[in-house]
OpenMM code with the backbone's topology and positions (N, CA, C; nanometers):
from openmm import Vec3, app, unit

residues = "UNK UNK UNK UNK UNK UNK UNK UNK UNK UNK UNK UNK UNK UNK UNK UNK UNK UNK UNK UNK UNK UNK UNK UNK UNK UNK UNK UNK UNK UNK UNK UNK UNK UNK UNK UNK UNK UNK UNK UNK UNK UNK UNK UNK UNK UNK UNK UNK UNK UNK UNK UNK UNK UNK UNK UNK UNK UNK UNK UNK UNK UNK UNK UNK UNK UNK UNK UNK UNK UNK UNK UNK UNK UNK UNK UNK UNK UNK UNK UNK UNK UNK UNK UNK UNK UNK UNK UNK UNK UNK UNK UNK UNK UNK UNK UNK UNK UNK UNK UNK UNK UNK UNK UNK UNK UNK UNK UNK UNK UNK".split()
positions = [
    Vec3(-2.1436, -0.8567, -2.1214),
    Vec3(-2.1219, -0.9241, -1.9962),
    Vec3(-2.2053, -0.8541, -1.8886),
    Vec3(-2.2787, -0.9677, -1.8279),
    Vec3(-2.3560, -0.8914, -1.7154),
    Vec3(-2.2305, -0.8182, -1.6073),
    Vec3(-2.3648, -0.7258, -1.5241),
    Vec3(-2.2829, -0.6647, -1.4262),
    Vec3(-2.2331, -0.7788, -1.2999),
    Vec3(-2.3266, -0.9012, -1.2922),
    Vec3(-2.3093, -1.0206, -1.2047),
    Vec3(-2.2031, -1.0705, -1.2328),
    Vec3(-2.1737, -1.0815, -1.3378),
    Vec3(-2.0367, -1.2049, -1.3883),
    Vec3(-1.9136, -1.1226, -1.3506),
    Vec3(-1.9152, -0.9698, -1.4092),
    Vec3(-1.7621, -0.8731, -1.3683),
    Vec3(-1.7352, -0.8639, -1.2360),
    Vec3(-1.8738, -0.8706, -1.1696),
    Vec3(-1.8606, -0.8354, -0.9908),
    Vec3(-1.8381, -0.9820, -0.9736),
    Vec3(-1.8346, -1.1026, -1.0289),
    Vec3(-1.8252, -1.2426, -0.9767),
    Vec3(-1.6578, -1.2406, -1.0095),
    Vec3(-1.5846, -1.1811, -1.1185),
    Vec3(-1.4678, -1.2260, -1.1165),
    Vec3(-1.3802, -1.1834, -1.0975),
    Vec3(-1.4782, -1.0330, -1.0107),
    Vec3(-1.3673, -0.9451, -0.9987),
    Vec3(-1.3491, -0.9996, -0.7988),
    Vec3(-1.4484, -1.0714, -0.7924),
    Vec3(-1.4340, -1.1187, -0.6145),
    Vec3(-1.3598, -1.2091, -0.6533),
    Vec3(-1.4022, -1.3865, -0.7320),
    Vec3(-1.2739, -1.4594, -0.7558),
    Vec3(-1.1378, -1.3922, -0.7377),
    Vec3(-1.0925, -1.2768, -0.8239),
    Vec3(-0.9710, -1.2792, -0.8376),
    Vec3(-0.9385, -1.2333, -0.6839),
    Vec3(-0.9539, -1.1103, -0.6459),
    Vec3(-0.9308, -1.0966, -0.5480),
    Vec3(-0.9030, -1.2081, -0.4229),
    Vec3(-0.9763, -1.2639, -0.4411),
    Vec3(-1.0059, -1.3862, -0.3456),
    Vec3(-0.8689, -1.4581, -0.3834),
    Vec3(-0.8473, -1.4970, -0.4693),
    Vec3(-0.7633, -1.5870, -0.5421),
    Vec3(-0.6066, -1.5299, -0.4984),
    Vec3(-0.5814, -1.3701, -0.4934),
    Vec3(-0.5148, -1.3084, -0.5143),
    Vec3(-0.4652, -1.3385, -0.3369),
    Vec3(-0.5270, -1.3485, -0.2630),
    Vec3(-0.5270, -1.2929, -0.1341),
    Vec3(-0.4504, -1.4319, -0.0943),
    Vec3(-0.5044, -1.5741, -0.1438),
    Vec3(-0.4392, -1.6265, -0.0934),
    Vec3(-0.3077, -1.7262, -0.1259),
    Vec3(-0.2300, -1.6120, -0.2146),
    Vec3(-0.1315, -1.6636, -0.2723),
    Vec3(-0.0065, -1.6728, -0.1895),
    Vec3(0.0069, -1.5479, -0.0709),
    Vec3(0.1377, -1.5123, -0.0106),
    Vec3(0.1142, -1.5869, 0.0997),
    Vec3(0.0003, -1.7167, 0.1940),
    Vec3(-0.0063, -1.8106, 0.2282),
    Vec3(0.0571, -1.9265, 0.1579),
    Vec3(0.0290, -1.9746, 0.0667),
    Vec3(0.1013, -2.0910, -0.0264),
    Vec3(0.2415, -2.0613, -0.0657),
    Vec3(0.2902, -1.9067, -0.0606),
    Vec3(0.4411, -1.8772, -0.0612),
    Vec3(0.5371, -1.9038, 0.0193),
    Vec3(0.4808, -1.9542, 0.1376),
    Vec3(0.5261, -1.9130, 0.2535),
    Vec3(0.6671, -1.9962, 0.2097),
    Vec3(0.8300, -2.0072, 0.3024),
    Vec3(0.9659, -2.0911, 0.3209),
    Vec3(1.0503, -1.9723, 0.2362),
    Vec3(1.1725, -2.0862, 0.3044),
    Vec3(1.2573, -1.9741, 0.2767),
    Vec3(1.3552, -2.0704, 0.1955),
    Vec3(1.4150, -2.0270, 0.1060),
    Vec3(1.4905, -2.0854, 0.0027),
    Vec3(1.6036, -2.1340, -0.0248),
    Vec3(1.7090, -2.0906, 0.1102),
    Vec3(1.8221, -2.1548, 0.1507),
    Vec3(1.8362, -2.1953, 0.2924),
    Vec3(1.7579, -2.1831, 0.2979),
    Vec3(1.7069, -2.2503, 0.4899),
    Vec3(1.7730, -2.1564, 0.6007),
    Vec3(1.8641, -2.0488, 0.5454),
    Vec3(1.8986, -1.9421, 0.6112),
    Vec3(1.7979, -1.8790, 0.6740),
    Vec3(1.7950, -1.8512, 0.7875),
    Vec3(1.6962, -1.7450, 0.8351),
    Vec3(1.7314, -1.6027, 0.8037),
    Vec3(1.8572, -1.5497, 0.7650),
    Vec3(1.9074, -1.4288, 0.7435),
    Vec3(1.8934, -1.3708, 0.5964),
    Vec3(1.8616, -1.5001, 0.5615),
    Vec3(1.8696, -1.4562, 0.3862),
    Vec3(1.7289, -1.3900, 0.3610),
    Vec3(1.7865, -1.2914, 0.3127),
    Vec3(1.6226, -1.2177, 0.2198),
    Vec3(1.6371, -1.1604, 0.1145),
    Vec3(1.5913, -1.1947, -0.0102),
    Vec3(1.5633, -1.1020, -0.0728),
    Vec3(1.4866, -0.9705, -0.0923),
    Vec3(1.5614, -0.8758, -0.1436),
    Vec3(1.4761, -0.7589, -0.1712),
    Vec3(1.3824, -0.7087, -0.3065),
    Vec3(1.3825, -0.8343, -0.3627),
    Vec3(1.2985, -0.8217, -0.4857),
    Vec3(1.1701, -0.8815, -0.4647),
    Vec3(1.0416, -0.8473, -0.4388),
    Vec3(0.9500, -0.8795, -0.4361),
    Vec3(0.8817, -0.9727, -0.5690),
    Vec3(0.7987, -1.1070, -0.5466),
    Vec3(0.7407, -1.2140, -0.6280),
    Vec3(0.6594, -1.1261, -0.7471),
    Vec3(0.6255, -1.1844, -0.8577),
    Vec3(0.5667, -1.1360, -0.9505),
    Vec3(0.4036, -1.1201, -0.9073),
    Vec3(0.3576, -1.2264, -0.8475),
    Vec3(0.2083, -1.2174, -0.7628),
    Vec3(0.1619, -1.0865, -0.6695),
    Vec3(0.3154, -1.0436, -0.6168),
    Vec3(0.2852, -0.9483, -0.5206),
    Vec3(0.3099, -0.7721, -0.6004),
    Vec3(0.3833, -0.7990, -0.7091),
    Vec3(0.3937, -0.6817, -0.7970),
    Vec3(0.2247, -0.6442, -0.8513),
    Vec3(0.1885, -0.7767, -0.9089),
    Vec3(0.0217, -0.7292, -0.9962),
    Vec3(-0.0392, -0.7029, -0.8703),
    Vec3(-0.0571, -0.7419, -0.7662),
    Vec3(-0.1464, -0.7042, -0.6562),
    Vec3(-0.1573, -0.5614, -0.6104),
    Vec3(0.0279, -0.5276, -0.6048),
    Vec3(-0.0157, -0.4114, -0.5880),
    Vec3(-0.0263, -0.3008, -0.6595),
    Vec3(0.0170, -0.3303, -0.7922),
    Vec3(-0.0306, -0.2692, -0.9277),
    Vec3(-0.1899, -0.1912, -0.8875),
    Vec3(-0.2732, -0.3694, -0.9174),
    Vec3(-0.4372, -0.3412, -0.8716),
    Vec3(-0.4568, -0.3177, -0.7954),
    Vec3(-0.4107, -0.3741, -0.6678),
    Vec3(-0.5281, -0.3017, -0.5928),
    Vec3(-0.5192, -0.2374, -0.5054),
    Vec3(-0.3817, -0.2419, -0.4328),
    Vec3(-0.2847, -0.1343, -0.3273),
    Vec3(-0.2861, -0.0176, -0.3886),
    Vec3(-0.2042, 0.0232, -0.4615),
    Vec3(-0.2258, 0.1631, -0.5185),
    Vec3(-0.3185, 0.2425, -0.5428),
    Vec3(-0.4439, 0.1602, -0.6230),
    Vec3(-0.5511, 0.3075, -0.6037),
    Vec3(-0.5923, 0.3106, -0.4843),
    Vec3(-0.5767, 0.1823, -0.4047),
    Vec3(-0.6867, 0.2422, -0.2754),
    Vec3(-0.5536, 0.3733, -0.1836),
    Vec3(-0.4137, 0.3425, -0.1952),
    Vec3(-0.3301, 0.3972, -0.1389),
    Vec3(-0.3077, 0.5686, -0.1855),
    Vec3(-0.3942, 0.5709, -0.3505),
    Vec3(-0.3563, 0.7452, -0.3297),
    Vec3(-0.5012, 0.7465, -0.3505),
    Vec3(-0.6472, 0.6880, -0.3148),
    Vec3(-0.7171, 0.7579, -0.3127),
    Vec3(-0.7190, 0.7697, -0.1236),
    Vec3(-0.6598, 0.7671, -0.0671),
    Vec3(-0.6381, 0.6980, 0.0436),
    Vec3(-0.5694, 0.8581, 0.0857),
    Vec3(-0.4309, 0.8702, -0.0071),
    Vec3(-0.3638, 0.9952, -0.0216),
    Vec3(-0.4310, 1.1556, -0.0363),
    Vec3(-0.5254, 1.1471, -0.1255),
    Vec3(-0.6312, 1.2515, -0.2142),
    Vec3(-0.7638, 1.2731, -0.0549),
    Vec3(-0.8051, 1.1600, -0.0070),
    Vec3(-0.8684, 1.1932, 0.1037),
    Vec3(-0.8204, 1.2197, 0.1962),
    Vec3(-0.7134, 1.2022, 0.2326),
    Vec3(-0.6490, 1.2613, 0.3407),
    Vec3(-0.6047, 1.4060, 0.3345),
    Vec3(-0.5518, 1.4457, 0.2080),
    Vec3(-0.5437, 1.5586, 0.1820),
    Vec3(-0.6643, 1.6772, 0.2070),
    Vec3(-0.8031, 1.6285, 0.1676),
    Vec3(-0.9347, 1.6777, 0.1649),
    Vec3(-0.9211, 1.6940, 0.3180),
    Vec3(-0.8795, 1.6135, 0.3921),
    Vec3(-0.9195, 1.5928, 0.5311),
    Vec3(-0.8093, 1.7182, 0.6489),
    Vec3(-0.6891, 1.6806, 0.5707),
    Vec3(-0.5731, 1.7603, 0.6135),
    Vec3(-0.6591, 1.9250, 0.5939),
    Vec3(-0.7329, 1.9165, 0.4762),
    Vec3(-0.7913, 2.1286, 0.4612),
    Vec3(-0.8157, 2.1383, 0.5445),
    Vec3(-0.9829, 2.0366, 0.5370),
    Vec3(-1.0812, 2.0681, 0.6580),
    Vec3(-1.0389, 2.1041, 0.8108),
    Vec3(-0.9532, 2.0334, 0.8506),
    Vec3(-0.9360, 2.0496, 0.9413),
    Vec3(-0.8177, 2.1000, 1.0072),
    Vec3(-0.7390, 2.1591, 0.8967),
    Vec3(-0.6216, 2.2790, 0.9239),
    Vec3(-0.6355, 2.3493, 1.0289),
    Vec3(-0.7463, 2.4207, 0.9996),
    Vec3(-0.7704, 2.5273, 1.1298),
    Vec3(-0.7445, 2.4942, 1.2953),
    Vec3(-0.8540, 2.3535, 1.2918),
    Vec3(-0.8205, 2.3254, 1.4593),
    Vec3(-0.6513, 2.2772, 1.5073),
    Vec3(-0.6143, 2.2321, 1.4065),
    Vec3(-0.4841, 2.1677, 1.3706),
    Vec3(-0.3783, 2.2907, 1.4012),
    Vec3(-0.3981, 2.4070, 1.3268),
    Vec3(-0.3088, 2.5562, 1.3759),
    Vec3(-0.3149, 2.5937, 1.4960),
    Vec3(-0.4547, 2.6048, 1.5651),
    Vec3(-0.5250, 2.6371, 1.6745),
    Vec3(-0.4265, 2.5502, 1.7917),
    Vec3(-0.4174, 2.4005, 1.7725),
    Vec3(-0.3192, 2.3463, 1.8730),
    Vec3(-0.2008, 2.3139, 1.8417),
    Vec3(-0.1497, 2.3755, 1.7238),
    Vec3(-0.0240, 2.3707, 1.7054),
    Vec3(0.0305, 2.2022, 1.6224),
    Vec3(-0.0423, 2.1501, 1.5746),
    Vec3(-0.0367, 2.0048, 1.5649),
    Vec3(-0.0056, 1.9877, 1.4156),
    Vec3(-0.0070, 2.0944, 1.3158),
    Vec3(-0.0037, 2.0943, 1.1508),
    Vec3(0.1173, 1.9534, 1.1270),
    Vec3(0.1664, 1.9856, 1.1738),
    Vec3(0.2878, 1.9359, 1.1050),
    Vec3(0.2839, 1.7556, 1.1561),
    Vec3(0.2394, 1.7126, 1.2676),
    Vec3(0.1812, 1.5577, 1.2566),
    Vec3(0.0535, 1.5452, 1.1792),
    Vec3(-0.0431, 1.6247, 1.2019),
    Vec3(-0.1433, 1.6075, 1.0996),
    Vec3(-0.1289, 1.5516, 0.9340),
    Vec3(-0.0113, 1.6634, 0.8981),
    Vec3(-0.0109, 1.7020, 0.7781),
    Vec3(0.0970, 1.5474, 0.7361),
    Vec3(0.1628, 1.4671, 0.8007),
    Vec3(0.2442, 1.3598, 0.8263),
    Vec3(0.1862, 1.2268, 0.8116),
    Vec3(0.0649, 1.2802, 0.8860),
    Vec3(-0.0339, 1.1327, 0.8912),
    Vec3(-0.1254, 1.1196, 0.7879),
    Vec3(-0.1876, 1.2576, 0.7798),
    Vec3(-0.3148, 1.2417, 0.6940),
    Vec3(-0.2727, 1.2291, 0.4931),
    Vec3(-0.1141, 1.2862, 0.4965),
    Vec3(-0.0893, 1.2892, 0.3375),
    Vec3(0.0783, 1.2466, 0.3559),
    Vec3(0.1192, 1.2750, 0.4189),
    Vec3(0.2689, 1.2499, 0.4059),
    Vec3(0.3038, 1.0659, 0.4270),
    Vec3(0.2647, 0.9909, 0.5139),
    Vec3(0.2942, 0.8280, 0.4956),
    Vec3(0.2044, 0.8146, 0.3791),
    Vec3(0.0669, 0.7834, 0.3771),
    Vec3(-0.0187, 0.7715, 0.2561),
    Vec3(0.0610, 0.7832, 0.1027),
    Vec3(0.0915, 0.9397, 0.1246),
    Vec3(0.1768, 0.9419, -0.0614),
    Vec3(0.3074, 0.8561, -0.0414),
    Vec3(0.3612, 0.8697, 0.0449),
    Vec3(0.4879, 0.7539, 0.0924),
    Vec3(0.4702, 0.6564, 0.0341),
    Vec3(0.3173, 0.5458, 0.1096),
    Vec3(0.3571, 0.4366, 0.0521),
    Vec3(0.2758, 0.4331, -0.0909),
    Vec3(0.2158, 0.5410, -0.1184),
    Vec3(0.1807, 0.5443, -0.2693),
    Vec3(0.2636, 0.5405, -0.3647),
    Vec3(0.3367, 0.6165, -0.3679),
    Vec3(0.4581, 0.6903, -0.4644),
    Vec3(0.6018, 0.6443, -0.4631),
    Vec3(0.6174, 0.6418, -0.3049),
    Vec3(0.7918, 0.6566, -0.2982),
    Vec3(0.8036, 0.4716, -0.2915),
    Vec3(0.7219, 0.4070, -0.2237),
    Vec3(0.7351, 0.2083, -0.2439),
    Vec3(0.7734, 0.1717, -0.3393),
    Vec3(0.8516, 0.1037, -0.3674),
    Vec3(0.8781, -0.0011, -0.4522),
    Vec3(0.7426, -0.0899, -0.5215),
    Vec3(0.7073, -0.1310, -0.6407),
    Vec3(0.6328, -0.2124, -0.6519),
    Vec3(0.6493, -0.3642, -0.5620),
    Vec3(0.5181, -0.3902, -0.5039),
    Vec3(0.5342, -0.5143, -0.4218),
    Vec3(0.6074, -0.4963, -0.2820),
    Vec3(0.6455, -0.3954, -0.2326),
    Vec3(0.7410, -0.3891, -0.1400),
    Vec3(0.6998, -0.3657, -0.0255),
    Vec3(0.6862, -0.4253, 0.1080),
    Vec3(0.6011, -0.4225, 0.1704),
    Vec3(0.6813, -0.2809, 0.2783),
    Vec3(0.7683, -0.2007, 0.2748),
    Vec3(0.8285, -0.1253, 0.3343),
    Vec3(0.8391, -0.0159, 0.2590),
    Vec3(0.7832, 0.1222, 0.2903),
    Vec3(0.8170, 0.2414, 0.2756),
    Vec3(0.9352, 0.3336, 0.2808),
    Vec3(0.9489, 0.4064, 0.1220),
    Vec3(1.0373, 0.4354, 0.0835),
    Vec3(1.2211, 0.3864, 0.0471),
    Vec3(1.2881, 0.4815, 0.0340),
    Vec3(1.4366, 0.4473, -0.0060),
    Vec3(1.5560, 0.3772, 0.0930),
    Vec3(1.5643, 0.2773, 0.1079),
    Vec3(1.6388, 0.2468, 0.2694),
    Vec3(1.8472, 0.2083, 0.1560),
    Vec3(1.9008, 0.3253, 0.2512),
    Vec3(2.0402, 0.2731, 0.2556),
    Vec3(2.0975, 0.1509, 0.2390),
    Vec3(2.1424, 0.0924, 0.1565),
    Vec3(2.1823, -0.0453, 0.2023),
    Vec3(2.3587, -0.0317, 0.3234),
    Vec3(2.2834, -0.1609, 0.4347),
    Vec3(2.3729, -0.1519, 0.4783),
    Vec3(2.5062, -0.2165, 0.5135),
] * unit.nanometer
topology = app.Topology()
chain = topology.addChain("A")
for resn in residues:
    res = topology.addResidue(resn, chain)
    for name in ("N", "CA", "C"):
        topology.addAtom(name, app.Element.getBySymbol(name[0]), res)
């Protein structure tokens, strides 16, 4: 298989992919209050592919970024938002999300 055809279907899908949670749109008992917390099977493979790696390489560079720039970061006292922003949400919504779940981490039910 050429390299044209994999890069052609790997844009289709994507493409394809993107505009599925448009055509999802309503709500299923006409409740406005009702929600489920189980995310669609469309939105699980999506973010299987393609949320996740970009989300911990996303994680892994931020980390690189969090070294580099430790120092000025100590210097004004700031480590600890740095270290929050640049790796701590990132692995959040890498790791701790639910597949498909558009909200970060473990929430109480209430």
């Amino acid at each position: 298989m050429s390299l044209f055809r994999v890069i052609a279907a790997a844009l289709a899908l994507v493409m394809g992919l993107g505009s599925l949670p448009a055509m999802a749109g309503g709500n299923p008992s006409g409740n406005p209050e009702y929600n489920t917390d189980t995310p669609e099977a469309y939105a699980m493979v999506a973010d299987a592919v393609i949320a996740r790696p970009f989300l911990i390489a996303g994680t892994v560079i931020g980390t690189g970024l969090f070294v580099v720039t430790l120092p000025f970061t100590a210097l004004s006292g700031t480590v600890d938002k740095a270290g929050k922003a640049l790796v701590v949400e990132p692995g959040k919504a890498a790791f701790v999300r639910c597949l498909g779940c558009t909200k970060s981490g473990y929430q109480a039910e209430q």
